[in-house]
N, C-alpha and C positions, 0 to 999 in steps of 0.2 A: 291261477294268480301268481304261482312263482316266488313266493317268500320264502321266509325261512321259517320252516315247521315246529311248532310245537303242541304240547299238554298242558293240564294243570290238574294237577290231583293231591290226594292227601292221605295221612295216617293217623290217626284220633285230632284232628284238624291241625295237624302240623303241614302246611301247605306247601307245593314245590311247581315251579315251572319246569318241564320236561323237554331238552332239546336233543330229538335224535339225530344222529351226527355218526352214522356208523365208521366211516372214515378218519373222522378227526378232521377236516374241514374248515370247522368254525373256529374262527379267532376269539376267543371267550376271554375278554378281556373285564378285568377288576368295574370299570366302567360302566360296562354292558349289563354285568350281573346285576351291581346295585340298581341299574335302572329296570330290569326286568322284574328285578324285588319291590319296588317303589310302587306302594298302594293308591299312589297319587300318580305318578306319570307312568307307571310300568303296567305291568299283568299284575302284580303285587304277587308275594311268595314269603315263606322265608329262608327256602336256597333255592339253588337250579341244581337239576340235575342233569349230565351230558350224558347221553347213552352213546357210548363208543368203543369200538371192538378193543379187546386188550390190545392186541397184536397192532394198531394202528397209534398206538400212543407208546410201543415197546415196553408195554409190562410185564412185571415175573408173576404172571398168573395160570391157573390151568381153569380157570374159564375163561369161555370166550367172550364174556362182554365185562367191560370194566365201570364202575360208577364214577363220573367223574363228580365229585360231590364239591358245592361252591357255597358259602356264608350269602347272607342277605348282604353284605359290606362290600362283598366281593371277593372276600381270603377264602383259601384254597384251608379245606376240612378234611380232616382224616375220614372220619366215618357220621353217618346219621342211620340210625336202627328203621325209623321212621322212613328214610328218602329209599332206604334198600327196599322196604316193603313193598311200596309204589313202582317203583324202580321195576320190580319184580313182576308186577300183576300188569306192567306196561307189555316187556315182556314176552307173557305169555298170553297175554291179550292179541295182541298184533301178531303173534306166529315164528315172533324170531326165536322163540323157545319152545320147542314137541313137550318136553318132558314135564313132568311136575316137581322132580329133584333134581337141583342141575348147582353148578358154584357161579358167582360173580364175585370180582376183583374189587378191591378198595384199596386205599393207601394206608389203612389199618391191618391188609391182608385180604386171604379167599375168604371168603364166607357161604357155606355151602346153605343153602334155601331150600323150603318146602312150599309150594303153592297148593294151598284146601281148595275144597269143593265149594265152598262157602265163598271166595272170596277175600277170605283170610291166608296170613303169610305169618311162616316159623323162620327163624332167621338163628344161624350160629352163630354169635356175636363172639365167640372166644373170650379168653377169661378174662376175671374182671377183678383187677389187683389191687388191696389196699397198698397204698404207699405213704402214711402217714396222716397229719392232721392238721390243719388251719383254721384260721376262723377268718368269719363273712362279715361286713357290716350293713346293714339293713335300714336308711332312714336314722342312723346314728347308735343301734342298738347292734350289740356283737353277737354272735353265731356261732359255736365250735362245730366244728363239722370233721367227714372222715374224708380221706382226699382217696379217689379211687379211678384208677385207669383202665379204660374199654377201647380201648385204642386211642380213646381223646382225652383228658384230663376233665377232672370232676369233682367237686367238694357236696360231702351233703350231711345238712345239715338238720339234726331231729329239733321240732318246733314243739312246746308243748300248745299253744294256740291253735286256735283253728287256722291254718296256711291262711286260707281265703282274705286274712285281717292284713297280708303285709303288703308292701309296697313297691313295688319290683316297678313301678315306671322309671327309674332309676336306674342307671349301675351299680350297682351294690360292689364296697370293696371290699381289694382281695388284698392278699399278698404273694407281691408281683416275684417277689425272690422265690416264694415256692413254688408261683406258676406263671415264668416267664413268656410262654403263648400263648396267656391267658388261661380260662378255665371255666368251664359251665356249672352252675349253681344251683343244687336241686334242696328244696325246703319240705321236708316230709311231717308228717302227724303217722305216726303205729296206730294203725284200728283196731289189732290183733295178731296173732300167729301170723298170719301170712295173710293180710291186707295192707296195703299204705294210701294215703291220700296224699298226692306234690306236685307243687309248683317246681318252676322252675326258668331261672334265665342264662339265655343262651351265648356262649362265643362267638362275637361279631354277629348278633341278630336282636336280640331286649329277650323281655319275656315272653314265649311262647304257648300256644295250647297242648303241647307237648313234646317231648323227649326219647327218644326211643333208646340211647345210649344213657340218659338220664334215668330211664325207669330202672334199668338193670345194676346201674352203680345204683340206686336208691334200696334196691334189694338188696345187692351184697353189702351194702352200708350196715341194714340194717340186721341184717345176717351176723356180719363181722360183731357189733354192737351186743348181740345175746349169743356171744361164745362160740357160733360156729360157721361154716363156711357152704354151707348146702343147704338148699329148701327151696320152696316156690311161694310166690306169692303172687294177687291181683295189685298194678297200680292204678287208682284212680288219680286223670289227670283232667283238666280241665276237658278237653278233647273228647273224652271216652275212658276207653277201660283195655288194659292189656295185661299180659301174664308173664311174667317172666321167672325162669327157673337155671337158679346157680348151683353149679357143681366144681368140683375142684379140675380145674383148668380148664374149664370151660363154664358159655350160659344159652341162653335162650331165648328171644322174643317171639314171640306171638299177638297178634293182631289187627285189624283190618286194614285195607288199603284201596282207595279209590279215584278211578280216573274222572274228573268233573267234565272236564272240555278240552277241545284242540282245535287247531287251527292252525293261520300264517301270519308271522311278524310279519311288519312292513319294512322290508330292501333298504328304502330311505334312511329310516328313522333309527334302523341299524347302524346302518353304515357312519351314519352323523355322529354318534357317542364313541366312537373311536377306540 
């Protein structure tokens, strides 16, 4: 057929268009993304991700394949815990990775991975730092929340309701002086020690079935919150279920990741969105 190839896979159904691109190649412009994201004229997603050698884009990485991670909008995204997992099982699905412990590149930094027997993926997401506090508004109702950086900016906010009740069709506001490239917005309920149930909406995407950089600030949130800075926890997030485990200068995600379908854009129809 001669198009341009892609995937579409997911991680607790956090959905991604997959375009291998080992050379860097493709003109991946703002344009192209949003329409590749667009559940009505696209594949529908809610990012892309480029698979493309570090060394082909000049990155200071010591792996060799780097993520190039893209918003549903079309903005250029530090990191998605989520897109790495998928990213990962692509990977090592198709062969371009032997090993099952190996690092990939982001603009959040290396992130060294594990790919299970199972199908599941551990992801070194590096640490997850409180930098203070904001509040959220929701439908007109305010939020304090803890603002926490995983290489992307994050506010999260403890709900005593059940999450399920709020309103996230919306943008919910922030305040743009704290986080002037915006900021993704995770809504939790504590079930216990070390469970949480959260929503969550995303930077240049709405609300999602899940977060993977969200689950881990929602852990350390709630870590930081009862006094201390270590422990593990399950999030339950729309999508499924994941683990994430913070320690002092570093964290952890864990779970699943799956390829649904591939195939070929169409030449034309690329080419036209410019």
């Amino acid at each position: 057929m001669g198009g341009i190839e892609f995937l579409k896979g997911h991680g607790t159904q956090n959905d991604f268009v997959l375009l291998p691109d080992p050379d860097g190649r493709l003109e991946l412009t703002e344009a192209r993304v949003a329409a590749l994201c667009d559940r009505r004229r696209g594949l529908g997603a809610d990012g892309v991700l480029r698979i493309v050698r570090s060394a082909a884009l000049g990155a200071e990485s010591g792996g060799e394949w780097f993520m190039d991670y893209r918003n549903a909008d079309g903005s250029i995204a530090e990191m998605c815990g989520n897109g790495v997992r998928v990213f990962v099982r692509h990977l090592v699905d198709s062969g371009l990775v032997s090993e099952r412990d190996f690092v990939i590149g982001t603009r959040a930094g290396d992130r060294p991975v594990r790919m299970h027997a199972d199908g599941s993926v551990t992801v070194q997401m590096g640490p997850a730092t409180i930098t203070g506090t904001s509040v959220t508004v929701v439908a007109g109702q305010p939020f304090s929340g803890v603002a926490v950086n995983v290489g992307n900016p994050h506010l999260v906010s403890v709900v005593e309701d059940d999450v399920d009740v709020l309103d996230l069709r919306d943008q919910p506001d922030f305040d743009s002086d704290v986080f002037p490239e915006g900021v993704n917005l995770e809504f939790i309920n504590l079930l216990g020690d070390d469970a949480l149930k959260m929503r969550v909406h995303e930077r240049g995407v709405g609300e999602t079935r899940s977060c993977g950089t969200g689950t881990v600030a929602a852990v350390a949130a709630a870590l930081h919150l009862a006094g201390t800075d270590t422990g593990e926890a399950t999030v339950d997030i729309p999508g499924g279920r994941v683990v994430v485990e913070v320690r002092r200068g570093g964290s952890t995600l864990t779970g699943p990741a799956e390829i649904v379908a591939r195939g070929e854009l169409d030449e034309t129809w690329w080419a036209g969105l410019g």
